[in-house]
C-alpha positions in Angstrom: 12.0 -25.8 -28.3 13.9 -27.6 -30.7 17.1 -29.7 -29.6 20.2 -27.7 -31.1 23.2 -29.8 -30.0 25.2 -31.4 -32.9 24.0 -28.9 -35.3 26.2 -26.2 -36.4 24.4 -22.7 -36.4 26.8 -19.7 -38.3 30.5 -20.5 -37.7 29.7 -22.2 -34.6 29.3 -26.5 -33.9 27.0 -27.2 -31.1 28.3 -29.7 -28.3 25.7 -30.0 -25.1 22.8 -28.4 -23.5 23.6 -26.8 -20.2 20.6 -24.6 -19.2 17.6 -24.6 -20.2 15.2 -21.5 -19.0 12.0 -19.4 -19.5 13.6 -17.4 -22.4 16.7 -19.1 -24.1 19.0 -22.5 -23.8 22.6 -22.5 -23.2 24.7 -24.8 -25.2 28.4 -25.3 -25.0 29.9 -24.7 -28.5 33.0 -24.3 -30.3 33.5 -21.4 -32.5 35.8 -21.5 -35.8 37.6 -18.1 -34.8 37.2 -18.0 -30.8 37.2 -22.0 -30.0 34.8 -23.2 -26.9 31.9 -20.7 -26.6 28.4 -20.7 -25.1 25.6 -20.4 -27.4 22.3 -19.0 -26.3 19.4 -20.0 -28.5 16.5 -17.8 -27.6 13.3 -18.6 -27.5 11.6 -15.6 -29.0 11.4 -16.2 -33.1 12.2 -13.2 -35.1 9.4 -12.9 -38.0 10.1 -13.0 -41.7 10.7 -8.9 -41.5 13.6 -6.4 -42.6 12.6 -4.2 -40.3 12.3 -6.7 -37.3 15.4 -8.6 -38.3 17.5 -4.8 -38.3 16.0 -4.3 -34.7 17.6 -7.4 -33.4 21.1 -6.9 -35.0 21.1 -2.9 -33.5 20.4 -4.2 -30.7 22.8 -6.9 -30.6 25.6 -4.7 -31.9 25.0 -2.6 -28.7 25.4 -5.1 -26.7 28.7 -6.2 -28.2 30.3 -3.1 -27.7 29.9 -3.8 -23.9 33.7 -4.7 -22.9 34.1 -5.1 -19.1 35.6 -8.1 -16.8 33.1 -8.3 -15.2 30.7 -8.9 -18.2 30.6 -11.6 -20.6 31.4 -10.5 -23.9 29.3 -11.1 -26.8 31.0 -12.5 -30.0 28.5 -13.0 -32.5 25.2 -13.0 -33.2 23.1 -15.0 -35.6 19.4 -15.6 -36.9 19.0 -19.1 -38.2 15.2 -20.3 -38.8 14.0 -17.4 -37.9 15.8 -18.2 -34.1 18.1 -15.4 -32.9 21.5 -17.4 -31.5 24.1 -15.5 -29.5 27.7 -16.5 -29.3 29.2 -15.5 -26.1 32.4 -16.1 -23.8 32.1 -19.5 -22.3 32.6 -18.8 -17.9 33.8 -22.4 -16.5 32.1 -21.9 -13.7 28.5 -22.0 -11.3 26.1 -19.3 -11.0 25.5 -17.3 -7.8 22.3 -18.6 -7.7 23.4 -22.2 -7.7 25.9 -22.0 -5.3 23.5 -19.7 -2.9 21.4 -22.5 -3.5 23.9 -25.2 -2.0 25.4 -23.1 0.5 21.7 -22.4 1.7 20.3 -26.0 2.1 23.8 -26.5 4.3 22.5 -23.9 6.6 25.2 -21.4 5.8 25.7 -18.4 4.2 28.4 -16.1 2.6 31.5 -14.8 4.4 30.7 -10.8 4.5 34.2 -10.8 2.8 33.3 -12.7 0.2 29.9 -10.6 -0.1 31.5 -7.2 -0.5 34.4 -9.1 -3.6 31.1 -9.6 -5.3 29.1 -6.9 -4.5 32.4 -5.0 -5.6 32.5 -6.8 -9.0 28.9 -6.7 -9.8 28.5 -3.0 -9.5 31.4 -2.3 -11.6 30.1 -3.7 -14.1 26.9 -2.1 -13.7 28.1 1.4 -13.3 30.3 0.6 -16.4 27.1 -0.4 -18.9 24.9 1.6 -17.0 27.5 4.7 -18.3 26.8 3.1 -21.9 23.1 3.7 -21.8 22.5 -0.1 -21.1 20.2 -0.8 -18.4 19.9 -4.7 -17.9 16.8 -5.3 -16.2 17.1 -8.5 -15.2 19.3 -8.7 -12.2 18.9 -11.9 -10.3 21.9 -14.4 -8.9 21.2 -16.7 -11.5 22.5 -14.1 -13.8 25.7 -14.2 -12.0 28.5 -16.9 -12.9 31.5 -17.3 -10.8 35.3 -17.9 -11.9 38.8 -17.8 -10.5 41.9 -17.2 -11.6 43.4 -19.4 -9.0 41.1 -22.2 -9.0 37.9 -23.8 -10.2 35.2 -23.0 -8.2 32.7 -25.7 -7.3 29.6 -26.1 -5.4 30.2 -27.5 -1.8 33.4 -26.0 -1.3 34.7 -22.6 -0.2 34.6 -19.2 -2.7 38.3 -18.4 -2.9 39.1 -14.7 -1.8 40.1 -13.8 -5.8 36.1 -15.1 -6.5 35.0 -13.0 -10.1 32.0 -12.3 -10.6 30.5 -12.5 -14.4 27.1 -10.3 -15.2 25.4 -12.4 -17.9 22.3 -11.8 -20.3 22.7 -8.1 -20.7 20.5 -6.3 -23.3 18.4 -10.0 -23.8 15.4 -7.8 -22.2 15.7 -5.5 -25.6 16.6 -8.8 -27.6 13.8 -10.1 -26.7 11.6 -7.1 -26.9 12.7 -7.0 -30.6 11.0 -10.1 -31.6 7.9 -10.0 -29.2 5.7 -9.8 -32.4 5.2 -13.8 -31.7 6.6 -14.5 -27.8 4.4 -16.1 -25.7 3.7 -13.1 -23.1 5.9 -14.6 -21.0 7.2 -11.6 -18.4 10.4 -9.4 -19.1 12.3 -9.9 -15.8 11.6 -12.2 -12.5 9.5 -11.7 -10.0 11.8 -11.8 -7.1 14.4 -9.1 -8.0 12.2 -6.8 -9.8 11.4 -3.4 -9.0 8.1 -1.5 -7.9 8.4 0.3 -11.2 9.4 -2.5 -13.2 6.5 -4.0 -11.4 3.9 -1.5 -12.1 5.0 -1.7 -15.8 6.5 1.5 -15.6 9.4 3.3 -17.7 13.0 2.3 -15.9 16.0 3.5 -15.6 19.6 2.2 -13.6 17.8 3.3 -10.5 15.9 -0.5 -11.5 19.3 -2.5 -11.7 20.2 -0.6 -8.2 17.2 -2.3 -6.4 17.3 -5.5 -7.9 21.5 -5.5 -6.8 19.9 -4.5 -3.7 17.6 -7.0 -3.4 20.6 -10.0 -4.9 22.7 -8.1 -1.5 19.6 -8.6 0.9 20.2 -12.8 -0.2 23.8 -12.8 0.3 23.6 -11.7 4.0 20.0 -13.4 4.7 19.9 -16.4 3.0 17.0 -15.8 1.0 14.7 -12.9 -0.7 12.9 -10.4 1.3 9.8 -10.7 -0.3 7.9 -14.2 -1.1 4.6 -15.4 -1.9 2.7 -17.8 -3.7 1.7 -16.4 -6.7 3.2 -13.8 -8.9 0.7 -11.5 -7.8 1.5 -11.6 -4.2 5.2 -11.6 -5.0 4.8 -7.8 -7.0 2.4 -6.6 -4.2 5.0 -7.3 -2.0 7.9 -5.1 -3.8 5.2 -2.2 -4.5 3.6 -2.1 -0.7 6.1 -3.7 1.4 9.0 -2.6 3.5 12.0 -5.5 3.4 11.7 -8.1 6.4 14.9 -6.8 9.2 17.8 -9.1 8.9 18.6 -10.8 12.2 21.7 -10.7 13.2 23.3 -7.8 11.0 24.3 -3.7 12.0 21.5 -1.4 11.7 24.1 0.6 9.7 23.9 -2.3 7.0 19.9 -2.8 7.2 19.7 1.0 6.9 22.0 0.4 3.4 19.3 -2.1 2.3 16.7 -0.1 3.0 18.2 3.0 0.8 19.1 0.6 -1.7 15.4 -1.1 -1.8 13.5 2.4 -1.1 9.9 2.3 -3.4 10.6 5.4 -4.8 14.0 5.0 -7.2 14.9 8.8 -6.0 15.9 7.9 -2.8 18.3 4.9 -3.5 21.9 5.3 -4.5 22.6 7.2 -7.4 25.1 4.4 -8.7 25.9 0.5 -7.8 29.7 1.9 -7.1 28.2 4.2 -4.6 26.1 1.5 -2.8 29.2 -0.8 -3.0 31.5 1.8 -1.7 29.2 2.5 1.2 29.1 -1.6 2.0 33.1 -1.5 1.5 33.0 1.2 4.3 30.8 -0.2 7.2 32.8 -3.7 6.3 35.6 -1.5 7.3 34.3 -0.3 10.4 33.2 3.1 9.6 29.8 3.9 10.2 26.8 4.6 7.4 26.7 8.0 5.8 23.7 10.6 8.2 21.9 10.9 4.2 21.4 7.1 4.4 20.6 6.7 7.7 17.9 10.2 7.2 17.0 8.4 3.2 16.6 5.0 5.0 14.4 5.9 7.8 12.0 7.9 4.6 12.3 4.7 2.6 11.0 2.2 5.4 8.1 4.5 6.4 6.6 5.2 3.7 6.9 1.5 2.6 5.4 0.6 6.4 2.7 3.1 5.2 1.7 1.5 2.1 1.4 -1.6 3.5 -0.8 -0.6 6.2 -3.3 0.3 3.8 -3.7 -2.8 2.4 -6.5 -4.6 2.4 -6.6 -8.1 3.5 -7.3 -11.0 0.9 -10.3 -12.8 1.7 -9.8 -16.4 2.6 -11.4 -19.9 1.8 -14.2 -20.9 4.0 -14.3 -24.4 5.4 -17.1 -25.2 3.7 -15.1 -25.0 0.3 -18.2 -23.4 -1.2 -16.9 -21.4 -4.4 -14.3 -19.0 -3.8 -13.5 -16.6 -6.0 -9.3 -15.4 -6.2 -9.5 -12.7 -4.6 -6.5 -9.8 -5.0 -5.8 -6.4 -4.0 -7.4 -4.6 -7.2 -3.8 -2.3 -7.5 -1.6 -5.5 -8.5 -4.1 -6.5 -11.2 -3.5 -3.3 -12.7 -0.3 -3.1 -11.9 0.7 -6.9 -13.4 -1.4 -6.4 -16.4 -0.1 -3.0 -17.4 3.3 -4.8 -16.9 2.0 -7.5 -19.2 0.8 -5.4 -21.4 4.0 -3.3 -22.0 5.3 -7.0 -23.1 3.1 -8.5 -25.2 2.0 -5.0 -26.9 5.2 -2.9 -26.4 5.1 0.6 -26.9 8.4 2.1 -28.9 9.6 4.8 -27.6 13.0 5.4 -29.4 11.7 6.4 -32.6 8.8 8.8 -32.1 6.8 9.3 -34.9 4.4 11.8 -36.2 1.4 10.0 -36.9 0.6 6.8 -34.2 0.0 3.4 -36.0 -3.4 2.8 -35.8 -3.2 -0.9 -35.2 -1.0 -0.4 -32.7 -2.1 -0.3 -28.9 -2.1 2.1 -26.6 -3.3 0.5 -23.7 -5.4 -2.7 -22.9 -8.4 -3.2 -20.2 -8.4 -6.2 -18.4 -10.5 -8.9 -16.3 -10.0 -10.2 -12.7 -11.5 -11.2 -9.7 -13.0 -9.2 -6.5 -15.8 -11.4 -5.2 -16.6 -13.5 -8.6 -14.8 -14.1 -11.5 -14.0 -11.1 -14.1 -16.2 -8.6 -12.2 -13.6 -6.3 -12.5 -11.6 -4.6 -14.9 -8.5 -2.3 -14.9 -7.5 0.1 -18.1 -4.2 1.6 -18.4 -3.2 3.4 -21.4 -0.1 5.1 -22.5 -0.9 7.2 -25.5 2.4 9.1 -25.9 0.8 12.8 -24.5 0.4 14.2 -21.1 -3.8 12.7 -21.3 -6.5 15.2 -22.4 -6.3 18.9 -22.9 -7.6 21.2 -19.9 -11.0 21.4 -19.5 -11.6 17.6 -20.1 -11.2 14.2 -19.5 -11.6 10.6 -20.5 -14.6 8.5 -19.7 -14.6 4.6 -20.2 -17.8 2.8 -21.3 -18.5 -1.0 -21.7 -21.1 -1.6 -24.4 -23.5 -4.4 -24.4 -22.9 -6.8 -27.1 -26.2 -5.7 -29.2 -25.3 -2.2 -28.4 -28.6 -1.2 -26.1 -26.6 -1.2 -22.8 -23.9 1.4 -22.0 -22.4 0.7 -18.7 -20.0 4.3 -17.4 -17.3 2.6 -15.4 -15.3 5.9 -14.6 -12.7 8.4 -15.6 -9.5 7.4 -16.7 -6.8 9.2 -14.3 -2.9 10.5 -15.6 -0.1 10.5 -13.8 2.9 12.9 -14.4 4.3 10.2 -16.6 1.8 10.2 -18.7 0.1 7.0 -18.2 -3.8 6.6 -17.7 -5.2 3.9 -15.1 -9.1 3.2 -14.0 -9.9 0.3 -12.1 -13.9 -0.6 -12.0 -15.2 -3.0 -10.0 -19.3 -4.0 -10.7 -21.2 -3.0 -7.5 -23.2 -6.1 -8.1 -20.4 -8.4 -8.8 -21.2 -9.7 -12.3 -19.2 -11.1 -14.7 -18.4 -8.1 -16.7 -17.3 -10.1 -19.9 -20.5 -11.5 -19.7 -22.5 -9.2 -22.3 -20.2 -6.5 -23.0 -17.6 -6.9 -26.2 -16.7 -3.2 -26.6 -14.7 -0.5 -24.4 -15.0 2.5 -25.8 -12.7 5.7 -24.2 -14.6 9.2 -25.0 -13.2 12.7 -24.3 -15.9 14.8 -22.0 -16.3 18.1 -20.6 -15.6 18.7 -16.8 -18.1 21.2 -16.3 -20.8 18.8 -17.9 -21.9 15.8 -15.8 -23.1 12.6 -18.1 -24.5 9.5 -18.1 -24.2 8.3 -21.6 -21.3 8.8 -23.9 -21.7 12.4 -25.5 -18.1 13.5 -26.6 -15.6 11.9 -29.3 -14.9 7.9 -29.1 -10.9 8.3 -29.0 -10.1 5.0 -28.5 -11.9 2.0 -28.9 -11.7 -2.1 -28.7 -14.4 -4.8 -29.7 -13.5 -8.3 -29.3 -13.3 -10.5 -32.2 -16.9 -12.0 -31.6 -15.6 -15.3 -33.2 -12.9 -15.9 -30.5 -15.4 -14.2 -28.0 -17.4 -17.1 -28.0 -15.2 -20.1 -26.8 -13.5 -17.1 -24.5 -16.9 -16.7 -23.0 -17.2 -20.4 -22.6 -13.7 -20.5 -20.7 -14.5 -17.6 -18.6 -18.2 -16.8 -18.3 -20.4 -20.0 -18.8 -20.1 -23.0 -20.4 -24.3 -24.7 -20.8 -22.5 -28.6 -21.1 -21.1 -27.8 -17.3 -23.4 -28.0 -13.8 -25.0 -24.9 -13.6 -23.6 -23.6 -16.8 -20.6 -23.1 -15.0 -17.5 -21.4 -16.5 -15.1 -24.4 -17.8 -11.8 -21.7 -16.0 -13.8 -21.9 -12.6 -14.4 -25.4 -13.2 -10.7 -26.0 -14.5 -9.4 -23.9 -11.1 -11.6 -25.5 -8.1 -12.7 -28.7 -9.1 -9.8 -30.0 -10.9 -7.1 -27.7 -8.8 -7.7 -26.7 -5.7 -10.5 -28.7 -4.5 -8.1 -32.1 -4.8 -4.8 -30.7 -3.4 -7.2 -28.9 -0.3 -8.5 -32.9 0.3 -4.8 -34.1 0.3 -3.0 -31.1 1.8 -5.2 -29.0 3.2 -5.2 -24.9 4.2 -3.4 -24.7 7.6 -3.1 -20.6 7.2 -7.0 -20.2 6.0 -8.6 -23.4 8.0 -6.4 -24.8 10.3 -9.2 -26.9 11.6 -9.7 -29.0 8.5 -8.5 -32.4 8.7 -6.4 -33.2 5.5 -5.4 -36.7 4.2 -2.0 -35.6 5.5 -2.8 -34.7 9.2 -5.5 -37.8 9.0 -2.5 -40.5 8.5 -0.5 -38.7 10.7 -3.2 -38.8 13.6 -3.9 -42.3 12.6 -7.6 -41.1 11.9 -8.2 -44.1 9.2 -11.9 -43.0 8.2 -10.6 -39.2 7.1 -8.0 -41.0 5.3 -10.3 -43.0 3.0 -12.7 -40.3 3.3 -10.5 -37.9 1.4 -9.1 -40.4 -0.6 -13.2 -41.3 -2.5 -13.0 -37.5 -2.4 -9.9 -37.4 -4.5 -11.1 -40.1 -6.8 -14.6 -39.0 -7.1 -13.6 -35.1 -8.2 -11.3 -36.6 -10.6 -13.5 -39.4 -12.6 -16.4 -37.4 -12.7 -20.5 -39.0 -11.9 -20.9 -40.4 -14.7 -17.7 -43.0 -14.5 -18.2 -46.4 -13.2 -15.3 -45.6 -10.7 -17.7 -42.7 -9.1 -18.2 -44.8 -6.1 -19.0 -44.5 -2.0 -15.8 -46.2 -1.6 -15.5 -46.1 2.2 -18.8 -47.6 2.7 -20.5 -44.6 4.6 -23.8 -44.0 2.3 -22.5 -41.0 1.3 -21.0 -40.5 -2.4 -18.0 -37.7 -1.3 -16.5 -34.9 -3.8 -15.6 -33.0 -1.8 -18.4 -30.0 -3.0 -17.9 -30.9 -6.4 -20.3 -30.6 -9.3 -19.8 -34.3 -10.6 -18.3 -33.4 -14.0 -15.1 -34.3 -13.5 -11.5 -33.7 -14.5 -11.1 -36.6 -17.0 -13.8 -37.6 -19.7 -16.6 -39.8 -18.1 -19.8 -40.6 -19.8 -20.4 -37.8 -23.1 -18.4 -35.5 -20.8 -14.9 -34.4 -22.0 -14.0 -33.2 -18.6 -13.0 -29.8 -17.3 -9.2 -30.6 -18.1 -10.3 -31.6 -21.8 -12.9 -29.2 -22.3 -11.1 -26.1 -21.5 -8.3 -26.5 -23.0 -10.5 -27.4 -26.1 -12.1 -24.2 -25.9 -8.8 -22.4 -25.4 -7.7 -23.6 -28.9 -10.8 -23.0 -30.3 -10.5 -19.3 -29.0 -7.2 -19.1 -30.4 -8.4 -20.9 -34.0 -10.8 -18.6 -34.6 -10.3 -16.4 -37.9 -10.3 -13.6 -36.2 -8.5 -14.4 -33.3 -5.2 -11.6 -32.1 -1.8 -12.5 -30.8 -2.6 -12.2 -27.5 -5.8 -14.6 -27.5 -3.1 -16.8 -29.4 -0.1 -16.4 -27.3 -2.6 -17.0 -23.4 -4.1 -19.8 -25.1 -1.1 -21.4 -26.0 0.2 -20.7 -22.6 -2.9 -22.0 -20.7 -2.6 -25.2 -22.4 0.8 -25.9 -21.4 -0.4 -25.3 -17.8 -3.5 -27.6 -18.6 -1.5 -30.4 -20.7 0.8 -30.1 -17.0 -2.6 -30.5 -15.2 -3.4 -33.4 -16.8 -0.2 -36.0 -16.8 -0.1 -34.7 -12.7 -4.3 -35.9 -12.5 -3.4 -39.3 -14.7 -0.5 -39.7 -11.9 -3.2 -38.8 -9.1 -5.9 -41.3 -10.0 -3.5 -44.6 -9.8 -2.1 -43.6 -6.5 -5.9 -42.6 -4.7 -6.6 -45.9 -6.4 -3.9 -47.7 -4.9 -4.0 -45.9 -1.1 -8.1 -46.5 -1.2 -6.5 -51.3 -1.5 -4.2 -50.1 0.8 -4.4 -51.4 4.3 -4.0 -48.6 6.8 -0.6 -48.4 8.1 2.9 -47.6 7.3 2.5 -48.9 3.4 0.2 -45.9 2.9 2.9 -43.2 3.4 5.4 -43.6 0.5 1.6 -43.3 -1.2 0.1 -40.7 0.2 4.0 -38.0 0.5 4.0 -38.6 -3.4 0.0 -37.3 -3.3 1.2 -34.8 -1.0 3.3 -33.3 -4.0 1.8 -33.9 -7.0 -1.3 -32.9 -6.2 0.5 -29.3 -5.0 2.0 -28.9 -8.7 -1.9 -29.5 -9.5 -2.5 -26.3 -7.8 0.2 -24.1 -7.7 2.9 -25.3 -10.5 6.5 -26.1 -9.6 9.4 -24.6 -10.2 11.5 -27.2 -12.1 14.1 -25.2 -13.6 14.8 -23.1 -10.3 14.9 -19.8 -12.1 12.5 -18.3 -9.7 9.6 -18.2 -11.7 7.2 -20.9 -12.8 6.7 -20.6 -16.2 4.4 -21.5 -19.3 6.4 -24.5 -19.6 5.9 -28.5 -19.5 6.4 -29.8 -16.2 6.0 -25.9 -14.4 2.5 -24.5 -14.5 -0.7 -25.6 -12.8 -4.0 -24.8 -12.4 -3.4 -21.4 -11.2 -1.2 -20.0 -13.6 -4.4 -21.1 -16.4 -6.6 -19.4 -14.1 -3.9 -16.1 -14.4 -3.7 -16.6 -18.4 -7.5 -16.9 -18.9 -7.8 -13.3 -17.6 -5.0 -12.3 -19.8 -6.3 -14.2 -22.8 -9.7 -12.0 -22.3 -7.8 -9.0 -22.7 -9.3 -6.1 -24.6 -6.1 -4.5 -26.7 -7.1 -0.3 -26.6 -6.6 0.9 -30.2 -7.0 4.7 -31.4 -10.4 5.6 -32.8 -13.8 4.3 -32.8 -15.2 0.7 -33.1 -11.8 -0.9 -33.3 -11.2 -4.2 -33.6 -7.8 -5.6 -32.9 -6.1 -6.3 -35.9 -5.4 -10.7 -36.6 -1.3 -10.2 -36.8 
């Protein structure tokens, strides 16, 4: 993103940079009718369209008209290069997230009294917008900035009793929704404070903002999030399935007020923020919680309880480190991509029309992983009617790529809603991309039980067979890799997960594993250098000079890998070179969609991250393997510890809560996540439909 400050955008002078996050920066700014300012610059680029560009400014007009303390006003709104800028009330103060942050890591936590001042202020505002027909979507503590009339507030140091709380970024969820024709399918929302619904992609209402108050609440007394994980995946399956971990320490009157407030199903939470506030300002007081909580609270934690029991458990990796496919519950795959999909092909539904857009989608399928990679697939669709008329139903077919095979992979079931889900999973566990290039939906009878496609083709999608093939490669098989492997799986294991297991290991999974780690800290020398030609070998590749038995045992380690390495070696590019080279490729091709486009892009980020963190790995496993055993290894082997976990997992630089398609943030399994995105198969109305190019 381009560097703003100096510049002068409108009738505002840019001074400095302040924050910098997954959607917009914050500059400080000084305005020629309102003086010192902030000045979001988002991210999402508003195409050369009237009809685009008139979007954006109705929406931001709305969002002006919010006037509430405890709100920051909007003063002005501009588009310059295509860039949407908002001019806003500058808050001289830290966010809630960012003193949480401090206070946590000092192993305290808010006064209750200071809790219910903001909880107070917060839901005002809410309740206030909310009345306005504004939902905001994303509430989160980072979202929060804190003033005082009395005194400036700084991190470190007590919140005085008159602490304000300031709701920022409302409406940017529609802002940005208005120019998603070219964002980079970056999520609406974060992970932590989102709601099931919001989760599942679903349509919200305030009953969202309730939970995710709820959920900001839950921090304030706990000192952290209810619900963690990993991965994104893990983190939504959590909010969907899970009841909220009981808070040591507090009244069941207050845990049965979180539970109300973060019930699954939005009808049993508080009807408003003021009346979930108001019931916290009463048990504060000493009163005890309302009997319709305490009955709603008891519903909501059982049937969470419920859900979760019927989960099943997510295979782990086997010591052997053999390939493992990323396996997850087959509901969040659905669930994520049909949230995914609402973002990067949203669905109007404020100005209903009489005839659908044909190049518009209603729904998308898409890959992931059971037992082996993209041998299942999940529709959703959202066509806008109640699903077929009585007496039928949809059938989904995938069709072989020369048209001779016709694989039935199940009826596509509506909800009262109106949205349409099938999840399929191949009984034989094959890559399902592998062959197939078309979905096609057809209406069929009830009464009439089929095996090929016999009714009308309603909807259709064919992948654009140019991009298809350096998809394929990426995601299927590559013939320049070991065992024509797929360059993603390649990417993932050999490149990911297989170096950070050598160095860090996989206590939960295989605690009996000794890592390079637990090695130097048992003074085991040999596991130490074992790991570390492991480490080396994985990364240079068998056809380097520096593929070596470097610990003198006869035995050339890799840790199970193939020998093609992460780094060109030999005529190899490398599986850090080589898929991303196919991922631009994919996204080159003539025919190539904004989605391919937008999870190629992203994937590249993540593998442009991958590879400064292996060109940091290979010096230090060089270094550690001249490295006399003892203490001048550890300085070594801690920075090892960490970079080879961004390899893996990404890092959360900015501490938003979310790592992102960004430099320095996402690793080898966010690519992993964005090559099953970038394979997406856009639904369109109609037969033999290929997704239009813009």
């Amino acid at each position: 993103m381009a560097d703003w400050a100096g510049k002068t955008l409108g009738k505002v002078h840019i001074n400095d940079l302040i924050a910098r996050g997954g959607m917009a920066e914050v500059y400080t700014g000084t305005h020629e009718s309102f003086g010192l300012v902030a000045v979001k610059v988002m991210r999402g680029l508003l195409e050369r369209d009237s009809d685009q560009l008139a979007r954006f400014q109705r929406e931001a007009e709305v969002i002006a008209e919010l006037k509430h303390p405890n709100i920051v006003q909007m003063m002005d709104y501009t588009v310059v290069d295509e860039t949407p800028c908002l001019t806003m009330e500058y808050i001289n103060g830290p966010s809630l997230a960012a003193y949480l942050k401090s206070l946590h890591e000092h192993k305290q936590r808010l006064p209750i009294g200071i809790v219910a001042q903001l909880l107070t202020g917060i839901a005002s505002a809410l309740d206030y917008a909310h009345s306005k027909g504004m939902i905001h979507r994303d509430i989160k503590p980072a979202n929060v900035l804190l003033s005082s009339p009395t005194k400036q507030i700084t991190l470190n140091e007590p919140l005085p009793p008159d602490v304000e709380p300031t709701l920022t970024d409302f409406g940017l969820v529609r802002l940005l929704d208005s120019t998603m024709h070219t964002t980079t399918g970056s999520v609406s929302g974060t992970p932590a404070y989102m709601s099931p619904e919001q989760s599942r992609g679903e349509k919200v209402d305030k009953r969202t903002d309730i939970y995710s108050l709820g959920i900001m609440l839950y921090e304030m007394l706990a000192g952290g999030v209810p619900f963690q994980a990993d991965t994104t995946f893990g983190m939504l399956m959590k909010h969907i399935n899970e009841p909220p971990p009981v808070i040591k320490g507090i009244s069941p009157d207050l845990q049965a007020l979180l539970d109300r407030a973060l019930a699954k199903d939005p009808s049993l939470r508080y009807n408003s923020a003021g009346e979930l506030a108001n019931e916290f300002l009463a048990i504060f007081n000493g009163q005890t919680v309302s009997p319709g909580t305490l009955h709603i609270a008891e519903l909501a934690r059982q049937a969470a309880t419920q859900a979760a029991q019927g989960e099943k458990p997510r295979p782990e990796d086997p010591p052997s480190r053999r390939w493992i496919r990323l396996a997850v519950e087959g509901t969040i795959f659905l669930v994520l991509g049909f949230f995914l999909f609402r973002v990067v092909f949203p669905i109007d539904t404020n100005t209903p029309t009489a005839t659908p857009d044909p190049n518009v989608p209603v729904g998308r399928m898409r890959f992931s992983d059971v037992s082996d990679i993209m041998d299942k697939v999940s529709i959703t669709l959202d066509t806008g009617t109640a699903g077929p008329e009585t007496g039928t139903h949809y059938e989904a077919w995938l069709i072989s790529d020369d048209g001779t095979i016709v694989k039935d992979i199940g009826q596509i079931i509506f909800d009262a809603s109106g949205i349409g889900q099938l999840v399929f999973t191949d009984p034989n566990h094959e890559n399902l991309l592998d062959g197939f290039n078309q979905v096609q939906v057809t209406r069929e009878r009830d009464d009439v039980s089929i095996n090929v496609p016999t009714g009308e083709v309603v909807y259709s999608s064919t992948f654009p067979p140019k991009a298809l093939v350096h998809v394929r490669h990426v995601m299927v098989s590559f013939p320049g890799a070991p065992n024509e492997e797929a360059l993603m799986v390649g990417l993932f294991y050999y490149s990911g997960r297989y170096i950070n297991y050598s160095v860090n290991g996989d206590v939960q999974n295989d605690p009996n594993f000794v890592y390079m780690v637990k090695a130097y800290e048992n003074g085991d020398e040999a596991t130490v250098r074992k790991r570390t030609e492991e480490v080396i070998n994985l990364i240079v590749g068998d056809q380097s000079g520096l593929y070596r038995d470097y610990d003198g045992d006869g035995i050339l380690d890799n840790a199970d890998g193939d020998g093609f390495g992460s780094l060109q070696n030999g005529d190899r590019l490398g599986y850090i070179q080589e898929t991303a080279l196919h991922a631009k490729y994919s996204a080159e091709a003539e025919d190539s969609t904004p989605n391919i486009r937008n999870f190629s892009a992203n994937m590249q980020i993540c593998i442009q991250n991958m590879d400064g963190w292996t060109k940091e790995v290979l010096p230090l496993a060089q270094e550690l393997n001249d490295t006399p055993f003892g203490p001048e290894m550890k300085p070594i082997i801690e920075r090892l510890s960490v970079i080879t976990n961004n390899l893996e997992y990404g890092v959360d630089a900015d501490k938003d809560g979310i790592i992102e398609p960004i430099a320095g943030e996402c690793g080898a399994s966010q690519a992993y996540e964005y090559g099953w995105y970038f394979a997406d198969f856009p639904i369109l109305i109609g037969p033999n439909r290929i997704p239009p190019v813009e």
